[in-house]
C-alpha positions in Angstrom: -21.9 36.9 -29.3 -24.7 34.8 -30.9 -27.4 34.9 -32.4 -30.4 32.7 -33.5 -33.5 32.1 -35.6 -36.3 31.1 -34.3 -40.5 29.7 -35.1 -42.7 32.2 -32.7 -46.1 31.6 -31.6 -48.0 34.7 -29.9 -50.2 34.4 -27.9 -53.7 35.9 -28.7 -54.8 39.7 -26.7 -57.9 37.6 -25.0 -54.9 35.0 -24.0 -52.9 37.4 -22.2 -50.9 38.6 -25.5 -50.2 41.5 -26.6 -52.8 43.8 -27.4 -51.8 45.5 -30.6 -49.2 44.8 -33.6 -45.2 45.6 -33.1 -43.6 47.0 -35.7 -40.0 45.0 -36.2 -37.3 44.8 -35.3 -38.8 45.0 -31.8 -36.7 45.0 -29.0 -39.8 45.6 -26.5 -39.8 42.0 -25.4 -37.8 39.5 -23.1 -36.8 35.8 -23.9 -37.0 33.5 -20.3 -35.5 29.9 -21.0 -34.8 27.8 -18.2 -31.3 28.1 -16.9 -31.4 25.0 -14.7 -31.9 23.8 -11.3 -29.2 26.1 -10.2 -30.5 29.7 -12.0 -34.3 28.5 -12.8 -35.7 30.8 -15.5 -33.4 33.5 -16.9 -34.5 36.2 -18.9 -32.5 37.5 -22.0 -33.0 40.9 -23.9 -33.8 40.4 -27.5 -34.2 42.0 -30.7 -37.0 40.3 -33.0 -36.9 40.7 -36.8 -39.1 39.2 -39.3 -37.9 38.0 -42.7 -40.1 40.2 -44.5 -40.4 43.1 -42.1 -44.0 42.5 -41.0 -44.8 43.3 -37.8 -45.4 41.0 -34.5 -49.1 40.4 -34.7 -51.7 38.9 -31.4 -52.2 35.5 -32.3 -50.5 35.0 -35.5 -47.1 32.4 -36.1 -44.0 33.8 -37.0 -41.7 31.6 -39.2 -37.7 32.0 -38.6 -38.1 35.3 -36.8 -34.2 36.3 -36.2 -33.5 36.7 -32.7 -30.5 39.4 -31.8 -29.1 39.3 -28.1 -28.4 42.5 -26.3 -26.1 40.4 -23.9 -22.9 37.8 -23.9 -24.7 35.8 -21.8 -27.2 34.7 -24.3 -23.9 32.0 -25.6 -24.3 30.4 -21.9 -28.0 29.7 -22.7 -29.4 29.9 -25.9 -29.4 26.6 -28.2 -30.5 25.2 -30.8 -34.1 22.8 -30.1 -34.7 24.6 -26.9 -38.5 25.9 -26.0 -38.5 29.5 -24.9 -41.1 32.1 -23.8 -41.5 35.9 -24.8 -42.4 38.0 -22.2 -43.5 41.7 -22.1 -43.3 42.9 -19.8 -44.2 40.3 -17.2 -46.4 38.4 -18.6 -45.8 35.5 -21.1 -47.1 36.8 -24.8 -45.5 34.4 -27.1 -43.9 30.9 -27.0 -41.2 29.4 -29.8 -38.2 27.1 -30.3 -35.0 28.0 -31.4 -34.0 26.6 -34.9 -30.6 27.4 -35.3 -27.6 29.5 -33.4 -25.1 31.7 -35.8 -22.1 33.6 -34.6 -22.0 37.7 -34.9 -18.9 39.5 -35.3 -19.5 42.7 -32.8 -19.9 45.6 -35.6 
């Protein structure tokens, strides 16, 4: 299993965001990257933290949100540098980049 941090953008509510703040961790939102010409987009479950706790705000930047996979498959396509999208529940609410990828030892 991975996991990853991450800078977050959300979208503002008039954007198509979401319309009120999430308390963290979330896990109320989906990651979709692209998984290639062969898959197109795939969507991952996640669970968002914020270094300090704060929630997930409309409109606001998030920097080095932690980002914890529900699923294995994550390893096949998460990585470090890549643009994803946050999407809840189908409608795309936040955009970010992955920063860095760390191994988790299943608890």
């Amino acid at each position: 299993m991975i996991g990853a941090f991450a800078d977050l953008a959300l979208l503002s509510t008039e954007d198509g965001g979401i319309r009120s703040s999430m308390l963290t961790p979330c896990r109320s939102l989906l990651l979709r990257v692209d998984g290639g010409s062969e898959f197109g987009p795939v969507m991952v479950g996640v669970q968002i933290s914020t270094e300090s706790g704060e929630p997930i705000a409309p409109g606001t930047s998030i920097i080095h949100a932690q980002l914890d996979f529900w699923a294995d498959v994550a390893e096949v396509y998460i990585a470090p540098r890549q643009a994803f999208e946050l999407c809840y529940p189908n409608r795309v609410v936040a955009r970010g980049l992955i920063t860095s990828v760390f191994p988790v030892t299943p608890a």
